[in-house]
Each structure stands twice: as C-alpha cells, then as structure tokens.
C-alpha positions as CSV (number, residue, x, y, z in Angstrom):
1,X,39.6,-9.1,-87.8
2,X,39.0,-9.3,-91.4
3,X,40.8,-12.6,-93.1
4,X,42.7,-10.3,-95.9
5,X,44.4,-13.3,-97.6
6,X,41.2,-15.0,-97.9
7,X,39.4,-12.0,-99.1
8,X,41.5,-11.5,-101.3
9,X,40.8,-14.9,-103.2
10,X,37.5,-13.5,-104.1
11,X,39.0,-10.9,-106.3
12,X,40.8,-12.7,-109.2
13,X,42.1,-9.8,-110.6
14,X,43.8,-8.8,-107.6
15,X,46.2,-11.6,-108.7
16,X,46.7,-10.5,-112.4
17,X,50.6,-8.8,-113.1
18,X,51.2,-5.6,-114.6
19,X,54.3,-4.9,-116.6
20,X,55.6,-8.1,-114.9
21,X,55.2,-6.6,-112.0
22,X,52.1,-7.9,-109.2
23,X,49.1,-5.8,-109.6
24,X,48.4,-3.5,-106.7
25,X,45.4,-1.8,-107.1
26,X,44.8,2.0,-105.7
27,X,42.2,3.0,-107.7
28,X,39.1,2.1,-105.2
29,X,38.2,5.8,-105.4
30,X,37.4,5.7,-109.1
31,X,36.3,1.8,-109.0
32,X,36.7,-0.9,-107.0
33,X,36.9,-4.8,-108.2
34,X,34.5,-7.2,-108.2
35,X,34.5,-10.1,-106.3
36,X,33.8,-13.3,-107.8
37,X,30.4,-13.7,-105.9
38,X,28.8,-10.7,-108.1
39,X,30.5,-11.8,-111.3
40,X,28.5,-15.6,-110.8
41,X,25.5,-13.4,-109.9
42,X,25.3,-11.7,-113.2
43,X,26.3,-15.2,-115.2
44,X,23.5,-16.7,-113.1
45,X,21.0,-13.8,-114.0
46,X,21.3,-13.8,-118.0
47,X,22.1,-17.8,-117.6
48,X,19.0,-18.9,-115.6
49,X,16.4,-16.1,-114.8
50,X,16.6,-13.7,-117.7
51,X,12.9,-12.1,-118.7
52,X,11.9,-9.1,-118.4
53,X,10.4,-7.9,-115.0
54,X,7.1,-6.9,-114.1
55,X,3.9,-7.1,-115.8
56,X,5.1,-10.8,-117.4
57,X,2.7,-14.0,-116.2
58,X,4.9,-16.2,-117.0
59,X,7.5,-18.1,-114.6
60,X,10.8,-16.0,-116.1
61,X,9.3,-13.1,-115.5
62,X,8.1,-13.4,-112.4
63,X,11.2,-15.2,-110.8
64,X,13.0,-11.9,-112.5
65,X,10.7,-9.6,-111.1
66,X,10.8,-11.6,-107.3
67,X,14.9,-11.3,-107.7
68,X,14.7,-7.8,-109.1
69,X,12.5,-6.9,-105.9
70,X,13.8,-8.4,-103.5
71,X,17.1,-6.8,-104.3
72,X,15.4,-3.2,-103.7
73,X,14.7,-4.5,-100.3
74,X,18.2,-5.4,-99.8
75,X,19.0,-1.7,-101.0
76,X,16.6,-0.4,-98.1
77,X,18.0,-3.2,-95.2
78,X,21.6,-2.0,-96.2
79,X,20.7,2.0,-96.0
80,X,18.3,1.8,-93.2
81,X,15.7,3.0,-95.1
82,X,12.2,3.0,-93.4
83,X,10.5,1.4,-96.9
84,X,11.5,0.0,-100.5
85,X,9.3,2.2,-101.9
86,X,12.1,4.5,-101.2
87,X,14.7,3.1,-102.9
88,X,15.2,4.0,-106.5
89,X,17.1,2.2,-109.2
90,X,19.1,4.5,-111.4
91,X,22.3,4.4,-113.5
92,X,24.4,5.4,-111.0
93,X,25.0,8.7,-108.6
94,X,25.4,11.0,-111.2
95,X,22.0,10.4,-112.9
96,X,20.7,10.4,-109.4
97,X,21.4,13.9,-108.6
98,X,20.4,14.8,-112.4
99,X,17.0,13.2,-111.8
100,X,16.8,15.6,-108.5
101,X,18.3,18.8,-110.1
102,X,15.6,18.5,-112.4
103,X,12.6,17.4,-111.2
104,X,12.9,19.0,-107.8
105,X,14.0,22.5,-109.5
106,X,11.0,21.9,-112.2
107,X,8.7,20.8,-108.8
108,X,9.7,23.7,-106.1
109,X,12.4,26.1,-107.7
110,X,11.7,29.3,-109.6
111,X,14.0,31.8,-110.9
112,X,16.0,33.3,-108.1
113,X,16.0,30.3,-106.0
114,X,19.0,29.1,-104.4
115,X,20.9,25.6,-103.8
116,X,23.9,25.6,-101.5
117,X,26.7,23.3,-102.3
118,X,30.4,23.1,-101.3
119,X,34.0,23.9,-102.3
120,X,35.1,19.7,-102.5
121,X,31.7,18.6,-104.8
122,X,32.2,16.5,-107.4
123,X,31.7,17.8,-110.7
124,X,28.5,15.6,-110.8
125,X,27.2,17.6,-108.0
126,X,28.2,21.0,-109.5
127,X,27.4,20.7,-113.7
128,X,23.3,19.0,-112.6
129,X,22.9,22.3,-111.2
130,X,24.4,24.9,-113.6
131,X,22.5,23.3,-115.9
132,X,19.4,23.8,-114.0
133,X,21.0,27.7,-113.8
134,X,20.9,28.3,-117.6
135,X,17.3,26.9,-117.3
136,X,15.2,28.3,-114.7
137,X,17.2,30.7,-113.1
138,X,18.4,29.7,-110.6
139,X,22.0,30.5,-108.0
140,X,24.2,28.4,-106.8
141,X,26.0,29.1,-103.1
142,X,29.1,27.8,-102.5
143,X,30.4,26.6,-99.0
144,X,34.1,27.5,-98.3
145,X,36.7,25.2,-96.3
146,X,39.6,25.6,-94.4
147,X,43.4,24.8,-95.0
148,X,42.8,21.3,-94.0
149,X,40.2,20.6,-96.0
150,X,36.9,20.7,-93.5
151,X,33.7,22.6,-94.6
152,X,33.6,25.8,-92.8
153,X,30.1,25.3,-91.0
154,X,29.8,28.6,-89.3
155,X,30.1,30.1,-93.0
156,X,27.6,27.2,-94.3
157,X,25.1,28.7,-91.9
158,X,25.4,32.7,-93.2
159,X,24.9,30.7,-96.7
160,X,20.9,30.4,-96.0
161,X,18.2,33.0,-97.1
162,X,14.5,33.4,-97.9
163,X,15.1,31.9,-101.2
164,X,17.1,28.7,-100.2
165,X,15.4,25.7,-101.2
166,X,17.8,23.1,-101.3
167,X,21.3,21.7,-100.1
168,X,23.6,19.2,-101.9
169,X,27.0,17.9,-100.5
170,X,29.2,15.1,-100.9
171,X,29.5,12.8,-97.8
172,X,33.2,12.2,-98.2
173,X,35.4,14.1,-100.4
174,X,36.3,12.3,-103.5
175,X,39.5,14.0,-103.5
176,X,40.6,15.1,-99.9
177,X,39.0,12.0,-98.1
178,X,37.0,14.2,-96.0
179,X,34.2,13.4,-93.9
180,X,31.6,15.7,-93.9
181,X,29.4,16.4,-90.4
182,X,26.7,15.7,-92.8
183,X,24.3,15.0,-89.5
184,X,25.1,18.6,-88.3
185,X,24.3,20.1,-91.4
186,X,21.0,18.5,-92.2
187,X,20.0,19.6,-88.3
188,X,20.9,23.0,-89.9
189,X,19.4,23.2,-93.0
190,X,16.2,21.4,-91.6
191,X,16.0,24.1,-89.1
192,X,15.8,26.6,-91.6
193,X,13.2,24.3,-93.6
194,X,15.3,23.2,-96.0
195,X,16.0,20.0,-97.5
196,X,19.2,18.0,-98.0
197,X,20.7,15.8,-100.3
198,X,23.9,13.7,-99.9
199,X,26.3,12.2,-102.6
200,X,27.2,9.0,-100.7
201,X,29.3,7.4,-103.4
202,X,32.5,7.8,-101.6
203,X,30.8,7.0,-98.0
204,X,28.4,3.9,-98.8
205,X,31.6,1.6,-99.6
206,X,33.7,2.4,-96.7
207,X,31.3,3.9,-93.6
208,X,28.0,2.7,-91.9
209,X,25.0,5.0,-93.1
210,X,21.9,4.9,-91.6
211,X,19.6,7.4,-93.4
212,X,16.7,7.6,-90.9
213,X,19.7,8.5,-88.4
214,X,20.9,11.0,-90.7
215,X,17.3,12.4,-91.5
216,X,18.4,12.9,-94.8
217,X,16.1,14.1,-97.5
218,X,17.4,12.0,-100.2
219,X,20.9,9.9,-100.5
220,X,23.1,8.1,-103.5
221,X,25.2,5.9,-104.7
222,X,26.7,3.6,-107.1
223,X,27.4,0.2,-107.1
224,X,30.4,0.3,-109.1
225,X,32.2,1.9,-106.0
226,X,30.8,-0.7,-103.4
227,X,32.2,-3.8,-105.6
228,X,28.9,-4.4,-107.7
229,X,28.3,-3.7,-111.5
230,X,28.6,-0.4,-114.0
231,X,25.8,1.3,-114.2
232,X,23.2,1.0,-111.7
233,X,22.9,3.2,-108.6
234,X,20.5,3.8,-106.1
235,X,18.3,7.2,-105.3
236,X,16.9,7.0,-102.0
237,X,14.4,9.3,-101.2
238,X,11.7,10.4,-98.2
239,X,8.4,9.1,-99.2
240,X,7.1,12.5,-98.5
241,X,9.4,14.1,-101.2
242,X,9.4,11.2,-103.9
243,X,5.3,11.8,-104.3
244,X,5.6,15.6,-104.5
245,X,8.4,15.3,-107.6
246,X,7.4,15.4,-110.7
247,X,9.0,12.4,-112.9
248,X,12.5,12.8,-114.3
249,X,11.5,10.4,-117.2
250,X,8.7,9.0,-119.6
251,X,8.3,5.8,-120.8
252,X,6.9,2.3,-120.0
253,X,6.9,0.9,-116.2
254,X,6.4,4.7,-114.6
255,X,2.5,5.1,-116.0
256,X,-0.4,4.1,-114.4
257,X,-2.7,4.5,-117.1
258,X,-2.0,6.4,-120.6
259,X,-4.7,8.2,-123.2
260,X,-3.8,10.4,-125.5
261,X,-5.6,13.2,-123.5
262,X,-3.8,12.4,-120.2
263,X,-1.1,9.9,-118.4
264,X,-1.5,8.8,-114.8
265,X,1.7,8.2,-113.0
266,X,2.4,5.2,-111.2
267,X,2.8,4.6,-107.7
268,X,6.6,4.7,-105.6
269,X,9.5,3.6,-106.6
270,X,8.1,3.2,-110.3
271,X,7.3,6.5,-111.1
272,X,10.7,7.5,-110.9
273,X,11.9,4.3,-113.1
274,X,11.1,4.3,-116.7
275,X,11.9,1.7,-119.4
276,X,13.6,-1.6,-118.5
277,X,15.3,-2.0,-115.2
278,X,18.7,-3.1,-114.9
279,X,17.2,-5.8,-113.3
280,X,20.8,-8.0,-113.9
281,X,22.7,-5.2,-112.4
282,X,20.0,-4.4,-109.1
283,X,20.2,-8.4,-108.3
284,X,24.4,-8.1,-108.8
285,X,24.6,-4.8,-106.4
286,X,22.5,-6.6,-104.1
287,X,25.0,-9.8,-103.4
288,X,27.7,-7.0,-103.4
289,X,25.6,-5.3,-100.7
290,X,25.1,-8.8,-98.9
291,X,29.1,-9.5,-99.5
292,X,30.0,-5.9,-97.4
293,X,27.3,-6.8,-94.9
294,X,28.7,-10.4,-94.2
295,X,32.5,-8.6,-93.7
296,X,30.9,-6.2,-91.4
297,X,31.1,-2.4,-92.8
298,X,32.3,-1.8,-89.4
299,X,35.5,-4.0,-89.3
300,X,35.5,-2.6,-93.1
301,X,35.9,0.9,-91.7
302,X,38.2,0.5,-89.1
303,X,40.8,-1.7,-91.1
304,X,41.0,0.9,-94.0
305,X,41.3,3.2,-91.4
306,X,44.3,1.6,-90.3
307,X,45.8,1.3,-93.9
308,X,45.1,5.2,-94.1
309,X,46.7,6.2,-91.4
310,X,50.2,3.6,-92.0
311,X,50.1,5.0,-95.7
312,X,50.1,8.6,-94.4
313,X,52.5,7.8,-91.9
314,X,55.1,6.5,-94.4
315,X,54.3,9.5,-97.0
316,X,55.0,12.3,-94.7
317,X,58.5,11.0,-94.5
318,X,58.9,11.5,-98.2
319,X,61.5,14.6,-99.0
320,X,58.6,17.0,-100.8
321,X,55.8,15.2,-99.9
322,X,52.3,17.5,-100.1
323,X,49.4,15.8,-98.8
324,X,46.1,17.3,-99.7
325,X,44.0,17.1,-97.1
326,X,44.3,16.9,-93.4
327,X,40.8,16.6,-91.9
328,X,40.8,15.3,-88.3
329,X,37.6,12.5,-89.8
330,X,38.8,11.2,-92.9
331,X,38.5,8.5,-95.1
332,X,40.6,5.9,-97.8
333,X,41.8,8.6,-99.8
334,X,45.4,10.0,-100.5
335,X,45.8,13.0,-102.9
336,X,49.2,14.1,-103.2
337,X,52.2,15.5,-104.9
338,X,56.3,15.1,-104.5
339,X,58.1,18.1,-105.1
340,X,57.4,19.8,-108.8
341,X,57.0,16.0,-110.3
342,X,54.1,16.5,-112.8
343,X,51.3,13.7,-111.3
344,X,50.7,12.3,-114.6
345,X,54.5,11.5,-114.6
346,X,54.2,10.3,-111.0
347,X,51.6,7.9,-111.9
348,X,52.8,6.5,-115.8
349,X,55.9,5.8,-114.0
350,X,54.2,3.9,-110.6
351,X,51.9,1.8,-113.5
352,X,55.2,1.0,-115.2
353,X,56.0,-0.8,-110.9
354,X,52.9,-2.0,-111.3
355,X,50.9,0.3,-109.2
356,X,47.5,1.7,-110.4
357,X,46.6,5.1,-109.0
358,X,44.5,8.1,-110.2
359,X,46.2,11.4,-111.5
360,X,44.5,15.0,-112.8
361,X,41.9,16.7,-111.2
362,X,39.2,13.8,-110.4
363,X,36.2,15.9,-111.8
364,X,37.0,18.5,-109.3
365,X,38.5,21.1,-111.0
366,X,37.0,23.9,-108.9
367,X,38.6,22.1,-105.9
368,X,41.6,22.2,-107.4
369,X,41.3,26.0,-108.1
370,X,40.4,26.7,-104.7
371,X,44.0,24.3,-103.8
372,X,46.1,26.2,-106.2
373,X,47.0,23.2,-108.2
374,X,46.0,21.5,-111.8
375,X,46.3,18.1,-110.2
376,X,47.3,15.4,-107.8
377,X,48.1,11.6,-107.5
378,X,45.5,9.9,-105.6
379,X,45.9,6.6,-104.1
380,X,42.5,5.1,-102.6
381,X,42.2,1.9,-100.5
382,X,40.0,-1.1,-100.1
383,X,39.5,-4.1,-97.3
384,X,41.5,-6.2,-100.0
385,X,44.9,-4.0,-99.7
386,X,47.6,-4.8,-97.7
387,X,50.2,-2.7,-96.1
388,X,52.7,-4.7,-97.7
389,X,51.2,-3.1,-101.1
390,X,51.5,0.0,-99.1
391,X,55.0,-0.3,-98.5
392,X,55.8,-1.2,-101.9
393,X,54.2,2.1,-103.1
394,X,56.1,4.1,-101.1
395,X,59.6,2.7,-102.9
396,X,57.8,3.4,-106.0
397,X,57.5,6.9,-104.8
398,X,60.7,7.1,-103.3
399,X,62.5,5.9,-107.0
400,X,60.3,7.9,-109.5
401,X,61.3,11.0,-107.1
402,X,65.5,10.3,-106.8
403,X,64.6,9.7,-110.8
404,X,63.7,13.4,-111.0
C-alpha cells in the first residue's frame, strides 16, 4: 500500500491554493509535478558538480561526467535494457521520434516506402512522418479502432506490404487511456520483418516496461511525464539498429575524429548525442527514476488503477456524461464531455473550484476527427491523487453542468 499522505509531502505544490480554493491537480497527462527529491537534485547539480562532461581532466568534469553516466545506466536498469549504450539522451519523446523519422527514413526508406501508424497517435508521432512524406516520398498507413477505442489488430495485419518498413504506435493513448497489445503487434510486424517503435510517454510513468520482454525495436519517453525535469527524454534503441542509423545531428561529442576531407562518427550512445548534454536534467530524471522505483511501479499501477476505475464509476452517474474511451486495458486517463457544455467552458469554470484539467484536442486532432468531436476535458491521475480530490471533481462537474 502506497503511504498517499506522506507522498504527498514530497510535492509542495500539491499544497499551493488556487482561486482560494486547494489545488487538485489533473493534469498528469500533460505534466506531472516534481517531487522535492529532483528539485534538490538539480540545485545540487548546478550547486556542487557543474562542468561540462566528458573529455574534461579535471575533477568537475569528471564527477559530472561519472553522475551524467551513471544516470544512463539508471535509464537502462529502469527499462530493462540489455546495455547503456542503448540508451539515448534526447530532449524529450518528440525529438526522439524526429531523430528516428529522419535518420531511419534517410538510412532504409526510399520513395514509396511505407510506415504504419494508428488512429489514437499523438501528433508527435503523426507530423515526424509527414514531414518525412514531403521529403522522400514516402506513405503513411493508418490503423483503424473500434467504438471503444482498441486498435483493430486483425485490420493492423492487412496494413503490411512489400514496401513496409517501419511501425510507430503509442503505448497508451494520450487521450483515450488505452493500452495498446503493443507485445502482440511487435510479434506481428517482426514476423513480417519489420521493425517497431513505441511512444512510451504515457506508459513509462504509470506501467512496468521491460523492453527486452517487449522485443521492441526502439522505445521513448520523457521525463517531464515521469516526475523529472523539462526537456530531456530518453531514445532507447537495439544496438543492432542504433549502429546501422545514420546520425540525426552534427556537432561536438558525436565525432570520432574530424578533417576537413572526412568525419568519423563516434561509438554508441554518443553518435546519436551531439553538443552538450543535459547532463543536470539526465542526473534529475534519474533520481525521479530511482523515486518511481523505490514506490514500486507495480503498487504505482494498481492504485491509479483503482482511482480510474472510482473516478469512472462516479462520472457515469453524471446526467449527459460521454466518456471517450472504453477499452477493457486502460490507463489514468479520462476524456470527456457533459451534455453540449463547450470543454473549454467546462474546464475555465473547474480552475475557477480549483481543479486543473486539460481541454481541446490534446495534439490529436485526427483522433478527434475519427470521434466526431473538436474536443474533450481530460482529467489524468497520479499516485499523489486522492479519491477525496476525486469526489470533489465530480461536484465541480455536477455544478458547472446545473449552471448550464
């Protein structure tokens, strides 16, 4: 049983108030807090061990470069990844599948070629590739779901051809809360000899992942979602895969050697890493990594679980409710709407209770096309909500829709 009270000490502003009212905080979708543990990381970081990593004899740099390091192998621990080498350091999922879209469609694609994604991407899994579409050529396939919001997989596997050389899906919907049978459809697309990669963002915080069990091809995330810092993400990647890409950038740190005739790359994960690290923010993920892990991800699942299921429970009884998304394996996430209320109404008037939740179309606008609908409310949970915060969410609910 996770101590909710005391884990909810960690997060100061979890306390804060909000038009007088106490902050409850359903935004975990979008981002999640920071407990204090991370925050002293990053003061400790710039405070004690600040010098730039790698390369540097001198004792900053080298206690940098030790902390920056060792928090890649936290990375690989915390994925299950069979080496750090695997594990790259980037600004966050969405330059993660960028530096795939391009460097595996400049590596292995030519015009004609096809990537299969599905109906519940978000945008950063959708945009990468169109751009890649303007450039080289190549189609996009689209897998189609069902009323409840589960991938059609007997459709996914007409999808393949001859000319498929890649699929990209979203573990868990950012939107529906769905839980992809992301296992099941690497099996498939391996069997037709094609590799798969995963947008974990909205999986990593609140599931275990193993990516060796998953055989996955290459996996992301963002530590933003998982209670670390802005702007630093992970890319894992095969081994196998990571030294047939070309490199997404150039710069210093992912060379080898450099004339003016001819650069050598460097070796794995470098070559993927140009410029200066983040090597504040890798070191800040990694005690929010170690925070998760010490919680257990599996007591971590199954108590947002529960606060899933109470929060749907109490919703359905709401005159109008529309619940978006009815997956039988389903995650933290709520999208909704009451009646003909407009969701940006719905939420200015919960943040006026006190109650931050998302509205619009979450960077899934062709999800929302496929719905019917310009928008929802989404209300997404973490290990440090309570159903009491639940409960008082559905009043709010219940008074902005007798105000309408």
């Amino acid at each position: 049983m996770l101590d909710i009270q005391a884990i909810r000490e960690d997060f100061p502003l979890l306390s804060h108030t909000v038009h007088d009212k106490p902050l409850i905080y359903f935004d975990n979708a979008a981002t999640t807090q920071k407990p204090r543990q991370v925050v002293e990381k990053i003061e400790n970081g710039y405070y004690n061990v600040n010098a730039n990593v790698h390369r540097g004899v001198h004792f900053l740099s080298q206690a940098a470069t030790e902390a920056h390091e060792n928090a890649r192998k936290t990375v690989q621990y915390f994925l299950h990844a069979r080496s750090s080498n695997e594990i790259i350091f980037t600004r966050g999922t969405t330059e993660s599948i960028n530096l795939i879209a391009s460097s595996f469609t400049e590596g292995f694609m030519q015009p004609g070629d096809e990537v299969i994604i599905s109906t519940m991407e978000h945008h950063s899994n959708i945009v990468p590739w169109q751009l890649q579409a303007a450039r080289k050529g190549i189609a996009l396939k689209v897998i189609p779901m069902n009323e409840k919001g589960e991938l059609d997989i007997i459709a996914y596997q007409t999808l393949f051809s001859e000319k498929t050389r890649l699929v990209s899906v979203a573990h868990v919907s950012n939107v529906l809360g769905t839980v992809n049978p992301v296992r099941e459809m690497i099996d498939i697309a391996h069997s037709q000899g094609v590799p798969v990669l995963i947008d974990g963002a909205q999986s990593v915080p609140h599931i275990q992942v193993d990516v060796q069990a998953l055989d996955a091809d290459f996996y992301t995330f963002s530590a933003h979602k998982i209670y670390g810092p802005t702007g630093i993400g992970v890319l894992y990647g095969k081994e196998e895969w990571l030294d047939k890409l070309p490199p997404y950038q150039g710069g210093g740190e992912m060379i080898a050697t450099v004339t003016f005739d001819k650069t050598v790359f460097n070796e794995l994960p470098y070559k993927f890493e140009a410029g200066t690290p983040d090597y504040i923010g890798s070191t800040a993920l990694a005690e929010a990594l170690d925070y998760v892990s010490r919680l257990g991800i599996t007591e971590i699942a199954a108590y947002e679980n529960e606060l899933l299921q109470y929060a749907t429970d109490k919703m359905q009884s709401i005159e109008g409710m529309r619940i978006f998304g009815q997956a039988i394996h389903k995650s933290g996430v709520i999208s909704f709407l009451v009646g003909s209320i407009h969701p940006y109404d719905m939420g200015m008037l919960l943040d006026r209770l006190g109650i931050a939740v998302r509205t619009g179309h979450h960077c899934a606008q062709p999800l929302m096309q496929r719905l019917g609908i310009e928008g929802t409310v989404r209300a997404s949970f973490s290990f440090y909500n309570t159903k009491k915060e639940i409960d008082t969410f559905i009043e709010g609910i219940e008074r902005v829709r007798k105000m309408f």
